[in-house]
N, C-alpha and C positions, 0 to 999 in steps of 0.2 A: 504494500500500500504506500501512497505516496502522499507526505504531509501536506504536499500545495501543488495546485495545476494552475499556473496564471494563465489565464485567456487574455491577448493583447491584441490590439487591432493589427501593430505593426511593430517591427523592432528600431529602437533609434539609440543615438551614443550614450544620452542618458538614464532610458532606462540597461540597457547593453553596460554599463557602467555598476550600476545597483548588482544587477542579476551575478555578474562575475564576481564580485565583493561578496553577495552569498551565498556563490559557492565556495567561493573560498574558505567562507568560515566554518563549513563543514555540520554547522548547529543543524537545517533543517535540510529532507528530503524533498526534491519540486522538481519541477516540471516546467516551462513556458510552450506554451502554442500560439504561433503566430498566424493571423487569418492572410495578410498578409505580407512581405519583405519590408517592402520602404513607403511608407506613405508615399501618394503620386505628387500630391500638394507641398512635399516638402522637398528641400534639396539636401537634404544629410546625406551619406556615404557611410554605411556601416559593411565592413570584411566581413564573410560571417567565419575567419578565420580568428577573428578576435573573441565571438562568442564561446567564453570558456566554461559554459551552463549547460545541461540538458534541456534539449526543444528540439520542437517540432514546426514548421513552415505547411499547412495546409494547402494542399495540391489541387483541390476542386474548385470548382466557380460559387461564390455564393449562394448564386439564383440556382445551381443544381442540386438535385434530389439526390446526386451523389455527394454531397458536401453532409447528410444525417448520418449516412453510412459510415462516414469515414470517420466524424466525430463519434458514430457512435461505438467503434473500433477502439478507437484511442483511447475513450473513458474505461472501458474496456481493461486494455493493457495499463492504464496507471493507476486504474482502481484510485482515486484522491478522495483525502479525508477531509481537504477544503478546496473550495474555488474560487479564487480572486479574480475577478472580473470588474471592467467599468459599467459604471451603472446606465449609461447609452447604449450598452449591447443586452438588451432584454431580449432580444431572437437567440438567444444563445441557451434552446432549450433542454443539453443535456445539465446545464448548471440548475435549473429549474426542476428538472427531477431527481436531481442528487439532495437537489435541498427538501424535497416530497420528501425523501428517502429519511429524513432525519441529520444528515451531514449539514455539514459547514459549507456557507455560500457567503463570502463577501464581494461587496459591494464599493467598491474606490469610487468617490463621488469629487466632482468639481460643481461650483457653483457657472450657471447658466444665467445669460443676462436678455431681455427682450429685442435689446438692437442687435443680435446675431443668430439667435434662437424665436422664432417665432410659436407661442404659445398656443397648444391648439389644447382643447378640451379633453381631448382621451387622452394626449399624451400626461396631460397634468393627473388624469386617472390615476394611470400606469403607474405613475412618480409613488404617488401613493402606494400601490400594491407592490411594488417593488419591495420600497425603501421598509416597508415592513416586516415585506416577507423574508430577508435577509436575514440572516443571523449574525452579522458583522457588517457596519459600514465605516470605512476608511476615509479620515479624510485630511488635506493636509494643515487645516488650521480652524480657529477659532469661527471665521464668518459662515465655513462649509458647515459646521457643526450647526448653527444655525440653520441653515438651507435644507439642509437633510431632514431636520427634528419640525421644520414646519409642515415635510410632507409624513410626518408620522415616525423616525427612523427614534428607535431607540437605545439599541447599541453600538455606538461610534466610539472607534477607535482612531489615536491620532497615527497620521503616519507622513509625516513633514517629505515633501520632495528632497532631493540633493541634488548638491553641485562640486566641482571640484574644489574647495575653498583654498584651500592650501595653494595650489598654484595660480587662484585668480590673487590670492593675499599678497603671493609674492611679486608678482605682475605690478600689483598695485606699488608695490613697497618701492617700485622702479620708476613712479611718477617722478616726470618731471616736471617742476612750477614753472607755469607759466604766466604770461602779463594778461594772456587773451583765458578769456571762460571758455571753453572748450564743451560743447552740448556734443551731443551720442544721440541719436537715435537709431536701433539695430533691432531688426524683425523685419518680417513678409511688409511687403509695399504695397497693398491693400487696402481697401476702403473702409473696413472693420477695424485696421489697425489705428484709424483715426489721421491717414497720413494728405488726405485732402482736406484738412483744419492743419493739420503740424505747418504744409509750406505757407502757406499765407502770414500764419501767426509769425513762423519766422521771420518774414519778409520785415513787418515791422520793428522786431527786436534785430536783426542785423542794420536796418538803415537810423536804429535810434543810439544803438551802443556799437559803436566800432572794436569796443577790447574783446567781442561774441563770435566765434567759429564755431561752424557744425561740422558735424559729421555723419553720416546717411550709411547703414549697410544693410544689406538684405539683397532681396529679390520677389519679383513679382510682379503683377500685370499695373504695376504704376512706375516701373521702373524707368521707362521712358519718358514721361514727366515729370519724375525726379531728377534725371539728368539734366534735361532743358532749362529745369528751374534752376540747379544749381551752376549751368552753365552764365546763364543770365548772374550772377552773382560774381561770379570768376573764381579759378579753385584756389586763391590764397586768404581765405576766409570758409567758402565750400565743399567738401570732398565728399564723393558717390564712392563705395565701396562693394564690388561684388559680395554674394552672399558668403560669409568664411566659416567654415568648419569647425564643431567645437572643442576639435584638442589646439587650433589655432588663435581662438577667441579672447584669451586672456590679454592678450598685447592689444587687442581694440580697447578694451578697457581701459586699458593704463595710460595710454594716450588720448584719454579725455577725461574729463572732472565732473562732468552731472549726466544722468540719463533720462531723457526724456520718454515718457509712456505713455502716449493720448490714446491708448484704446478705448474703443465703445462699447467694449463687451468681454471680456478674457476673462476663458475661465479659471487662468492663476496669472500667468506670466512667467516661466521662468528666469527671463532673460532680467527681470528686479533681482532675485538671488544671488543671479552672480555678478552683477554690478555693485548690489552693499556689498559683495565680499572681498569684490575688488579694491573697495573701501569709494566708492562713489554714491554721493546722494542721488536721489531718482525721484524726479516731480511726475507724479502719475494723473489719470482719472480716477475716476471712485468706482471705476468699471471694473474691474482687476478682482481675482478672489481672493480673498484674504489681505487686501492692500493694506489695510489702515492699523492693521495688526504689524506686518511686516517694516514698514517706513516710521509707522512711530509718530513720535515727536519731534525728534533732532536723526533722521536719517535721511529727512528729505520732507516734500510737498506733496498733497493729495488735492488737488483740487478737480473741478465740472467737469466733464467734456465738453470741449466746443465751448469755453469759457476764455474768449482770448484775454479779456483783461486779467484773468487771473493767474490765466500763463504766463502772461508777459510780467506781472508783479513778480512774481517766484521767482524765472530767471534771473529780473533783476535785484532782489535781494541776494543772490549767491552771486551778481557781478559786482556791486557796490560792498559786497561784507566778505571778503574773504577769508578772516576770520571763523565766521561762522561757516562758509563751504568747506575749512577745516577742522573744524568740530563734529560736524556732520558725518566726515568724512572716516574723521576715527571710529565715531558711534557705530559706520555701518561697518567695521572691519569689527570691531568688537562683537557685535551680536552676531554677524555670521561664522565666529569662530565653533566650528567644530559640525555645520551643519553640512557634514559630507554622507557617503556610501555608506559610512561606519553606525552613524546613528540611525542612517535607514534599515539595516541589518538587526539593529538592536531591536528598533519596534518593532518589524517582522517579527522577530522572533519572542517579543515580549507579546505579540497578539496571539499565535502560536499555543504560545503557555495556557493565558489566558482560556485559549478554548477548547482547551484539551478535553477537561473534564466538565464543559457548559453542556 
């Protein structure tokens, strides 16, 4: 029997990161199945010569009737005493009758926001019948705990994301001070990401504060009016950056001082994570999950979406006080110390215990 079968949609570096950390620790028996390799939407690059975990890569099409067969083979050969699953994959009904069966079924939840997720009746049903029926839901902070327990969820367990903190901290420790504010903004170039409000907004903070450089990376179907806009600026003030890789990511970091996050919707963000731990403040939207938990007080700004006046305040208090964007700056290295693979292994394996004998 097998202590854990995670069902994943896809595999990417950071969860490929967690998974090889526990195996390595040797504590628990698992499984990953992946529906399928690389998300299409994403441009990561995972070897699966790096994946040092047992898994599985599901060979059937979705929409095929051979995809029950195959799953239902595999439940099969791992015989799992639990199933971790995200809670947007309720089609996924051998986890549904494991959980009939009396086993363990969790439930990894992110918070879902109206401007990316459109609200339909059943589905908010569903949320319900899920979130109950579970015997565990996971989630990675305080606002998701919320989120879940208004749709009925009663046993939530925390299980905080990771990042590499150790090598974004050291990245960080390699800033260099500059005279110009230095902004980041690094994610999909998407209309969801909030990036037709980001250029305009900048447009007025670059022509009001000269000591203000950006920085643009990513990729996506805005990428080309990213550029043109950033051309119109000239690149000694503006840089477009292809999208980079995340054992490369850390040096984007460290060669800038605030991260800017206007998303309209996101159901966490990771890319905050590793910019506090890079030791960068990050002005976000109130879109984000678990934002106002993670930025604080002194690690950064949370303000509207589509709020330009209070965009451009933010900026400019970290251009006028730098002082305080070095305050800031320590706060966020401080609180993301130690929030790597290691402690995600620990609460795995603290849930684990936990439901042994539930």
């Amino acid at each position: 029997m097998t202590d854990i079968v995670f069902f994943l949609p896809a595999i990417n570096p950071y969860w490929r990161d967690r998974f090889n950390a526990l195996a390595s620790s040797g504590r628990v028996s698992f499984h990953c199945v992946f529906s399928d390799y690389i998300d299409p939407m994403r441009s990561w690059t995972v070897d699966e010569s790096t994946l040092q975990f047992p898994h599985t890569f599901l060979t059937t099409s979705k929409a095929s009737p051979a995809r029950y067969l195959e799953l239902a083979r595999l439940w099969w050969r791992l015989r799992p005493e639990r199933v971790f699953t995200f809670h947007h994959v309720p089609a996924l009904w051998p986890a549904w009758i494991h959980r009939a069966t009396g086993r363990h079924l969790a439930l990894y939840a992110l918070m879902t926001w109206d401007s990316w997720v459109r609200r339909r009746w059943h589905k908010e049903i569903l949320k319900r019948v899920f979130f109950r029926g579970a015997s565990s839901v996971l989630t990675p902070g305080p606002d998701s705990d919320a989120y879940v327990e208004s749709y009925g969820a009663t046993n939530t367990h925390r299980l905080h994301h990771a990042v590499d903190w150790v090598a974004l901290q050291q990245a960080g420790c390699q800033r260099q001070r500059s005279a110009s504010l230095r902004l980041l903004y690094i994610g999909r170039l998407i209309p969801g990401k909030g990036v037709p409000f980001l250029l305009p907004m900048l447009d007025h903070v670059l022509r009001r504060d000269p000591s203000v450089s950006v920085e643009l990376v990513g990729d996506g179907e805005l990428w080309g009016e990213v550029e043109a806009w950033a051309a119109r600026h000239g690149h000694d003030r503006v840089r477009v950056t292809a999208f980079v890789q995340s054992a490369d990511v850390a040096d984007v970091y460290a060669r800038n001082d605030v991260l800017l996050f206007p998303t309209l919707g996101d159901p966490y963000g990771l890319v905050v994570d590793e910019a506090l731990a890079s030791g960068m403040p990050v002005i976000s939207s109130d879109r984000a999950g678990d934002i106002r938990w993670r930025i604080g007080q002194s690690r950064g700004r949370v303000v509207p979406p589509e709020d330009k006046a209070a965009w451009m305040a933010a900026i400019n208090e970290y251009s006028q006080n730098r002082d305080l964007l070095q305050a800031h700056s320590l706060d966020a290295s401080a609180f993301s110390a130690g929030h790597g693979t290691e402690r995600w292994v620990e609460e795995i394996c603290r849930w684990v215990a936990r439901t042994s004998n539930a």
